[in-house]
N, C-alpha and C positions, 0 to 999 in steps of 0.2 A: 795670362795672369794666374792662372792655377797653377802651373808650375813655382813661379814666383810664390805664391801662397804656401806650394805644399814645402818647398825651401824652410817658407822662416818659422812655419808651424813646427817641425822637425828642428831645427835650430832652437825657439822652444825650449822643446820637449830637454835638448841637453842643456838648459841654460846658459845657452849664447846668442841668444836672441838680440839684434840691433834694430831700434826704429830705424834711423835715418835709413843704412842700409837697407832696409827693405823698402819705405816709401822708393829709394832712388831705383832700386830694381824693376820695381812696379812700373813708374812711370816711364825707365830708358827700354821694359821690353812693350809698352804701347808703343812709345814711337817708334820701334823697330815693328813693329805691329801693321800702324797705319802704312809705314813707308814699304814694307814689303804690299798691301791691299794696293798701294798709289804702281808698284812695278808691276805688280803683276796685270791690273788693269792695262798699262801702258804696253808690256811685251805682248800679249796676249789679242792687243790691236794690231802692234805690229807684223804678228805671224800670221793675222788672219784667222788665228781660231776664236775670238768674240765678232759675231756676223748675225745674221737672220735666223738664224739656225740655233742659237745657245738656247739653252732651256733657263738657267738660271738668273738672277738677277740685273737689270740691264747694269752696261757698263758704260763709264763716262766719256772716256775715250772714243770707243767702235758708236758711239749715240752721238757724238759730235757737241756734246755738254761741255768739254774741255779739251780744247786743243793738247796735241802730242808735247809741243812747246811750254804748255802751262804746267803739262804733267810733271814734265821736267825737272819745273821748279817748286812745284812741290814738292819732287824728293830731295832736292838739295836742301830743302828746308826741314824737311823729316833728319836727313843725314846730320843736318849745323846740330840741330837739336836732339838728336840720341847719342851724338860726340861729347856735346857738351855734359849733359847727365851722362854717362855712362863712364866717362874721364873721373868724374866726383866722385860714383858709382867705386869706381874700383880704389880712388885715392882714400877716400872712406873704408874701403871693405879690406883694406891690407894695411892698414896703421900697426907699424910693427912688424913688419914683415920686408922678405928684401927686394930691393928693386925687379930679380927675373922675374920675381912673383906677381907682383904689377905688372910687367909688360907681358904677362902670360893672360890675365888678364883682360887686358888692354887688346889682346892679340884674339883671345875670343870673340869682345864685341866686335873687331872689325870683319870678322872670318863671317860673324852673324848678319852684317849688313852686306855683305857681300852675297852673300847665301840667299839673303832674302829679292837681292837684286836678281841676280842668277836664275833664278826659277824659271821663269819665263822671257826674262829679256836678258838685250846679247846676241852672240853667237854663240850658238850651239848650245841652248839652256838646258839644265839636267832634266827639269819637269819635263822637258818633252821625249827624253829616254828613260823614264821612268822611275827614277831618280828620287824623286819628289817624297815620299813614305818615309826613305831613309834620312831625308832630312828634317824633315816633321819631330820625325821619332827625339832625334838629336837637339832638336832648336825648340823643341816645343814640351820636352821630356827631360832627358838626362843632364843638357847643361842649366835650364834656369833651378833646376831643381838641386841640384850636387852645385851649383856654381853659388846661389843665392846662400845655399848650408852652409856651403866655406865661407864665402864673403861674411858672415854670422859668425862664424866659432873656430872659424881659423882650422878647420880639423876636417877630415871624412871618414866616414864609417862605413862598410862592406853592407850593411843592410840599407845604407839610403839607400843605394840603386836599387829596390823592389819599391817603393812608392814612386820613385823614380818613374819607372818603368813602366808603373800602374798608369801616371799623368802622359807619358809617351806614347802609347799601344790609344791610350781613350783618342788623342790630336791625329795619330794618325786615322783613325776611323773615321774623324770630320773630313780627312781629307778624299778617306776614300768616298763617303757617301758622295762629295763631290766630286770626284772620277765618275764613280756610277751613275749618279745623275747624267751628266757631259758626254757618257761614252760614244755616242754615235759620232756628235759633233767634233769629240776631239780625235776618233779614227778616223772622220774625213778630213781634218787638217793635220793630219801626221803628230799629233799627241798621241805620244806613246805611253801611256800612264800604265802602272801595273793592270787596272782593271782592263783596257786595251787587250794587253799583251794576254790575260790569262780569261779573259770572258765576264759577261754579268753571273751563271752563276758558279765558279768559283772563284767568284770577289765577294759573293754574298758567305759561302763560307770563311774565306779571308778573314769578312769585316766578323763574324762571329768569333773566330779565334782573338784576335786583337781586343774585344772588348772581353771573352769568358779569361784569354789570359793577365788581363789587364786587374780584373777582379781577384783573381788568386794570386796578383803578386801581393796585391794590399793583405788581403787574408794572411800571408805569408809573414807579411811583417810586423803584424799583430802579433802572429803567433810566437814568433823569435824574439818580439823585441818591449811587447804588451806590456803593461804595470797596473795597469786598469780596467776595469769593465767598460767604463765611459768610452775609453779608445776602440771600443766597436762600433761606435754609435752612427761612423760612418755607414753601415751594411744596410742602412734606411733608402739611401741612394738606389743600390741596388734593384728592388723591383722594378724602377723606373728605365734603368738599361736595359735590364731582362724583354717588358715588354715591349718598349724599342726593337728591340732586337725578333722579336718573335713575327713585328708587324713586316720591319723591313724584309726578312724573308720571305715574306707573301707578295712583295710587291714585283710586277711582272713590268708597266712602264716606268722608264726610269726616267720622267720628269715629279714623279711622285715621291723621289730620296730626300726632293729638297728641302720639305722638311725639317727632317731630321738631321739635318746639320745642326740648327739651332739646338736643337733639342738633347743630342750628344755634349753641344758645345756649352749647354747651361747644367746640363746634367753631371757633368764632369764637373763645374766649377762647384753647384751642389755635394756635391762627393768631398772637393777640397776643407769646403766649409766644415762640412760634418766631422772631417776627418779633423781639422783642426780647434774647433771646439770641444771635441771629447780631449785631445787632449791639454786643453786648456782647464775645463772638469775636473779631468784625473791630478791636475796638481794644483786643484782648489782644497 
């Protein structure tokens, strides 16, 4: 939702700001939301890496709370319903515009529910070649954020992609702390996730890069693109990543990351808000 957020904030700002469009964003990237949580629990059963062994929060599926079958149709019911918003979604967000440009569209959110099925379930899912960051970055970052602006103002500008990027770099860091969390369990079931492949601690600098560079893109775009003092008001956020960030480097078990998933994952939404309040402010 913070991408989604940081979209219509920036749309906004250049006065092309759409309600409808944006409620419908909001609610087609939840159900793509849920229905990627409903895949992943389900693949993630069926490869065997949710067992005895996960650190993280039990799962529906590997607990035997819902059969593989029922999962099923949960996502079919997640897919009826982010088709259906997300069809309005784009038929809304390109009025006036020519048809490639809707089925380009169109062609995103499917690429998106695909992407989110993929992860883990399937054959041969990316998340388990490690995969998974770069699509974080991408689904969680540059398109609701550059996708929600257009669907808003018809336009793009060279500096969205640094808040962009700021909202990408933060999602992937949720992902990683959950790599890091998992990493035993997902090297005993052949989850190749980057932190796997590169260790706990250079995935602890990793996850520091991702959020110090995450933070200088916003700074960045202030600085290029700022009209206000207000439009700082995000940097309040800030201490609260920092110490995040100072604590997770100290931590040596990695059932103790988990955390600070939430805590990334509120903190970044925090950041959205601030960010898009100041410039709500700045053009009071």
């Amino acid at each position: 939702m913070s991408g989604i957020l940081m979209g219509a904030v920036l749309s906004y700002l250049d006065g092309g700001f759409n309600r409808i469009v944006t409620i419908l964003a909001v609610v087609t990237a939840l159900f793509i939301q849920v229905f990627s949580n409903f895949a992943n629990d389900y693949g993630d059963s069926q490869k065997g890496t949710d067992n005895q062994h996960r650190v993280g929060p039990k799962r529906t599926v590997q607990s035997g709370e819902i059969s593989p079958y029922q999962m099923k149709i949960g996502m079919i019911v997640l897919i009826i319903l982010s088709l259906a918003t997300g069809i309005w979604l784009v038929v809304e967000g390109t009025k006036g515009l020519d048809l490639p440009m809707f089925l380009l569209f169109l062609a995103f959110g499917i690429v998106a529910l695909i992407a989110a099925y993929r992860y883990t379930a399937g054959s041969n899912p990316y998340g388990y070649a490690g995969f998974g960051d770069v699509a974080v970055f991408l689904f969680f970052g540059l398109l609701p954020v550059v996708g929600t602006y257009f669907l808003n103002t018809h336009r793009i500008t060279p500096e969205l992609f640094l808040p962009a990027i700021s909202i990408g770099l933060f999602s992937t860091g949720v992902l990683n702390l959950n790599n890091m969390r998992d990493i035993e369990n997902d090297r005993n079931s052949g989850k190749h996730t980057v932190v796997v492949r590169m260790g706990s601690s250079k995935a602890k600098t990793y996850h520091s890069l991702l959020i110090v560079i995450g933070i200088l893109s916003s700074i960045l775009f202030i600085t290029v693109s700022g009209k206000s003092a207000f439009q700082w008001l995000f940097l309040l956020a800030f201490p609260l990543f920092i110490r995040d960030l100072i604590q997770i480097n100290r931590i040596v078990e990695p059932r103790k990351f988990d955390p600070f998933l939430k805590k990334l994952s509120l903190t970044t939404l925090l950041f959205t808000v601030l960010f898009g309040v100041g410039i709500i402010l700045s053009h009071s």
